[in-house]
C-alpha positions as CSV (number, residue, x, y, z in Angstrom):
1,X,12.8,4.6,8.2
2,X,10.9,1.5,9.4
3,X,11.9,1.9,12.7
4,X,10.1,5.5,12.7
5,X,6.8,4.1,11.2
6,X,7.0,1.4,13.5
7,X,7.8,3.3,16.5
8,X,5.0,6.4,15.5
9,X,3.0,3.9,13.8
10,X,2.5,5.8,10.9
11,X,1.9,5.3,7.3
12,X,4.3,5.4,4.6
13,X,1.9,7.7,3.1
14,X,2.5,10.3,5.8
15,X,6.0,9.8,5.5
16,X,6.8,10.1,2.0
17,X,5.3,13.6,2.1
18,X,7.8,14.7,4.9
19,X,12.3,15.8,3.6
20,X,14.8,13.5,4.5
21,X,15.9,16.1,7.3
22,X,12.7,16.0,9.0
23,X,12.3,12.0,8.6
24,X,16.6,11.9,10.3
25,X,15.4,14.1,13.3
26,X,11.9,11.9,14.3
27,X,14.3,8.8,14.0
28,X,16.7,10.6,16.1
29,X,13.9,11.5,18.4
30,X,12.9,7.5,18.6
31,X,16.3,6.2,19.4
32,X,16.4,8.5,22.3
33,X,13.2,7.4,23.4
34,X,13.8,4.0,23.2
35,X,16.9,4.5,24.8
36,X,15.9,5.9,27.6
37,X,12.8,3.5,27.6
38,X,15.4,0.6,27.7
39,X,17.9,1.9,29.6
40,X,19.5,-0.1,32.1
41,X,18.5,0.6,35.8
42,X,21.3,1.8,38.1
């Protein structure tokens, strides 16, 4: 879960209170993010 505390910057603190599910689907959200951020210009 680095990458979401690094890509929120949030604490670990703030983390640890949120479930696994909930923790998968910001990470999810990030990738796509940073995906789209990234993405190669056509």
């Amino acid at each position: 879960m680095a990458e979401v505390a690094y890509f929120f910057h949030w604490s670990l603190c703030s983390m640890d209170a949120m479930p696994l599910e909930e923790l998968l689907d910001w990470r999810e959200r990030a990738v796509g993010i940073h995906n789209r951020i990234n993405a190669p210009e056509s």
